[in-house]
C-alpha positions in Angstrom: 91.7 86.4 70.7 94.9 85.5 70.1 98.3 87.4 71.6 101.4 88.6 69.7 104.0 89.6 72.7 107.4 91.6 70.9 110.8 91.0 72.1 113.0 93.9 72.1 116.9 93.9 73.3 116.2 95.0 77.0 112.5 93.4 77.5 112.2 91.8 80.9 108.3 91.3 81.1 108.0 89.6 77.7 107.7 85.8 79.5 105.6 87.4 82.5 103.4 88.3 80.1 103.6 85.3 78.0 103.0 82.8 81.1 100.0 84.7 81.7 97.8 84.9 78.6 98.7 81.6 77.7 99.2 79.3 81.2 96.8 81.5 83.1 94.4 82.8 80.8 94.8 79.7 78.4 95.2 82.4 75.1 97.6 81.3 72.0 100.1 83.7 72.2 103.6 84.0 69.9 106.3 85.8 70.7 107.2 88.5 68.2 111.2 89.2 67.8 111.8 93.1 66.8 113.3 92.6 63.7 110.9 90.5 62.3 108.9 93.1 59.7 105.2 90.9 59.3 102.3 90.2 61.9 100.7 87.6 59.3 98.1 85.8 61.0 96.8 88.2 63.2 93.8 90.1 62.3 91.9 92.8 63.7 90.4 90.8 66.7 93.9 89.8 68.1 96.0 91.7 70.2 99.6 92.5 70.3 101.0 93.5 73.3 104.6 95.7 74.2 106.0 94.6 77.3 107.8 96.3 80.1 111.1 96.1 80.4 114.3 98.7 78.9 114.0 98.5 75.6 117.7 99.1 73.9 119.2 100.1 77.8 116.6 103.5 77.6 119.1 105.2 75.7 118.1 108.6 74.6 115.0 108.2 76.6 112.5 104.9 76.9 111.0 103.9 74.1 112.8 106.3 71.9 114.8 103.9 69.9 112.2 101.2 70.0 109.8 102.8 68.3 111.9 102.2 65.2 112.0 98.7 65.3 111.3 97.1 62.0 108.5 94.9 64.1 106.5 98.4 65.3 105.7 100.1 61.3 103.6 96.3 61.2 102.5 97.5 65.0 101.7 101.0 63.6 100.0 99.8 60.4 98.1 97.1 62.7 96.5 99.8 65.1 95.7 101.8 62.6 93.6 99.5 61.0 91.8 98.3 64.1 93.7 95.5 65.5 93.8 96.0 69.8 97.2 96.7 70.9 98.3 97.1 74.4 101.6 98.4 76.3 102.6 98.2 79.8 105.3 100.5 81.0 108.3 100.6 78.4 105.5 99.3 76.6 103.3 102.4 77.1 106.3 104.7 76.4 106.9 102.9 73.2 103.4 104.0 71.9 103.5 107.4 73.2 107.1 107.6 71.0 105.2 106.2 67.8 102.3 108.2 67.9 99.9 105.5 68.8 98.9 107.4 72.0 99.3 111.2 72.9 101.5 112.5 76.1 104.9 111.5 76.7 106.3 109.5 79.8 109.2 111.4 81.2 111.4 111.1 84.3 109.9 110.6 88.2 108.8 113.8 89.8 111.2 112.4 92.6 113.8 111.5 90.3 113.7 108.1 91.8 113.2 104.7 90.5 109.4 103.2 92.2 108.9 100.3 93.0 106.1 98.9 94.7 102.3 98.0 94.9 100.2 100.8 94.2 96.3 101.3 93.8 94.2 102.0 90.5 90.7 104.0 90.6 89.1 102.7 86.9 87.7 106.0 85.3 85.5 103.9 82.5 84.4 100.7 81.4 84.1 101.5 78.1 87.2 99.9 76.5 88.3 96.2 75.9 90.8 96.8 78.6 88.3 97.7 81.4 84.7 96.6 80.6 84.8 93.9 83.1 85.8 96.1 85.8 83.2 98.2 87.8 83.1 101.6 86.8 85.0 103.3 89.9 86.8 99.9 90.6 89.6 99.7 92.4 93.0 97.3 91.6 95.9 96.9 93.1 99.1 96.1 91.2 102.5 96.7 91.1 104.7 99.5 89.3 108.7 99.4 88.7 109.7 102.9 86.5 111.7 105.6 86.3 110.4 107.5 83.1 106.5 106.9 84.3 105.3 110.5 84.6 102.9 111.0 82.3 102.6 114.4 80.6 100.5 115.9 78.1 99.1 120.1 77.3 96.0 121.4 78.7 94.7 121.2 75.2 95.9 116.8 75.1 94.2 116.7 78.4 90.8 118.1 78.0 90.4 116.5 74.7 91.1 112.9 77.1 88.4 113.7 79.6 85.9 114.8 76.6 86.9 111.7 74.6 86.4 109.7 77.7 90.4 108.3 77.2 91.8 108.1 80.7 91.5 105.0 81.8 93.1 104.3 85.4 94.4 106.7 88.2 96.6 107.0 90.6 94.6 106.5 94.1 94.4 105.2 97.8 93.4 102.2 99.1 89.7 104.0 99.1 89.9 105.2 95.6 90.1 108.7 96.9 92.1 109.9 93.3 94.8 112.5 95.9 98.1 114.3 95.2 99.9 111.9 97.9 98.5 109.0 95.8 99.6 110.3 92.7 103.3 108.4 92.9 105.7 109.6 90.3 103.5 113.4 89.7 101.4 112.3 86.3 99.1 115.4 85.1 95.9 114.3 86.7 97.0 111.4 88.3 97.1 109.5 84.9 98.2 106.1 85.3 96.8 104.4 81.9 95.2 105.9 78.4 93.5 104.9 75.5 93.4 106.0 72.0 90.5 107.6 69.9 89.4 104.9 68.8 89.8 102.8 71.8 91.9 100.0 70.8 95.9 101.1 71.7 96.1 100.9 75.4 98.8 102.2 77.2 99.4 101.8 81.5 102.3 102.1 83.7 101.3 99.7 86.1 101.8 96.1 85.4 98.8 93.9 85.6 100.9 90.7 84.8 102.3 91.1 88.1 98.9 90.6 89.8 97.2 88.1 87.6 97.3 85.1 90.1 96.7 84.4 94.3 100.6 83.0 94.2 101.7 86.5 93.6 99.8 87.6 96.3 97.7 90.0 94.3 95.5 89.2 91.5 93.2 92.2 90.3 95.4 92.4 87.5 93.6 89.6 86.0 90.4 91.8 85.5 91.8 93.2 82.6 92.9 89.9 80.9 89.3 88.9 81.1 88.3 92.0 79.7 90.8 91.2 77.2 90.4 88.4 75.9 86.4 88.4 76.1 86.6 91.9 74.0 86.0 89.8 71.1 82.4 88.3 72.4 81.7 92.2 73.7 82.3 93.3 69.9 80.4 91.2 68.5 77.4 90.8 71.3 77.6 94.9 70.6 
């Protein structure tokens, strides 16, 4: 699998997440500048990811100018037709702006910026970004928002659950999926989704803060092995 990473004015997690795919998971990755309008040479078994980061200074609201980026009607066009595509934080709001995931991200419950280590309950396996975690897993990684509140209507919600869409949760250090644990007041403790059809992913958290021992935390790199080993899952399916 090979990685596509887009630059927007305001990304801070684009290298972070370079450095991993390619230095730690040894993937061929090319950064992606907004403006540029073509993701020639990737196909439907790549992956191009959104960073974290404040894409154009969160004016308006995170991810709203972003989504009109020349780069993201290729991004659109790309998940559309099948190609994986993956957004962490601004990242995740980007795709709930374009329509590439349902819900919006919206301000802290607490009105404050968080930023810390937080734990993960995984709530299925059965998406490129979780299969190699065990189903009820538990990871730890960091989050650093303000807008991460995740919020969608009782109709958006149930048809998650039915559609088996929610992928990670807010949780303790036990996996016991609480209100205390649920850090900025997401509906149902949501902390990551998938689409329909199960290749746009979108998470607060940031695994590619917790992909290696030197960071002191490295559960994160569970889902980059899920990842980039979707490709073997597909066609082992």
């Amino acid at each position: 699998m090979k990685f596509g990473v887009v630059v927007f004015p305001g990304s801070n997690c684009d290298h972070d997440m370079e450095h991993v795919l390619s230095d730690v998971m040894g993937a061929e990755v090319r950064m992606l500048w907004h403006k540029e309008t073509s993701l020639d040479g990737f196909t439907h078994e790549d992956c191009i990811v959104l960073p974290g980061g404040f894409s154009y200074g969160d004016y308006l609201r995170a991810g709203a100018i972003a989504r009109f980026s020349p780069i993201m009607q290729s991004v659109i066009r790309f998940a559309n037709d099948g190609g994986y595509v993956l957004g962490i934080c601004n990242g995740f709001q980007i795709l709930c702006e374009s329509h590439l995931l349902p819900g919006a991200l919206v301000r802290n419950q607490n009105r404050h910026f968080i930023s810390k280590t937080i734990s993960l309950k995984t709530c299925t396996q059965n998406s490129a970004l979780t299969h190699r975690i065990p189903d009820g897993g538990i990871v730890q990684m960091p989050v650093a928002h303000a807008e991460g509140r995740f919020l969608v209507d009782d109709e958006g919600l149930a048809k998650l659950k039915k559609n088996d869409q929610i992928l990670f949760k807010y949780c303790d250090s036990q996996g016991n999926v609480t209100e205390v644990a649920n850090i900025n007041g997401s509906v149902d403790n949501i902390a990551g989704i998938c689409n329909e059809g199960r290749n746009v992913y979108g998470m607060m958290p940031h695994p590619e803060r917790a992909a290696e021992a030197a960071l002191g935390e490295k559960s994160g790199k569970l889902l980059f092995d899920s990842l980039v080993n979707a490709r073997v899952l597909a066609t082992s399916a």
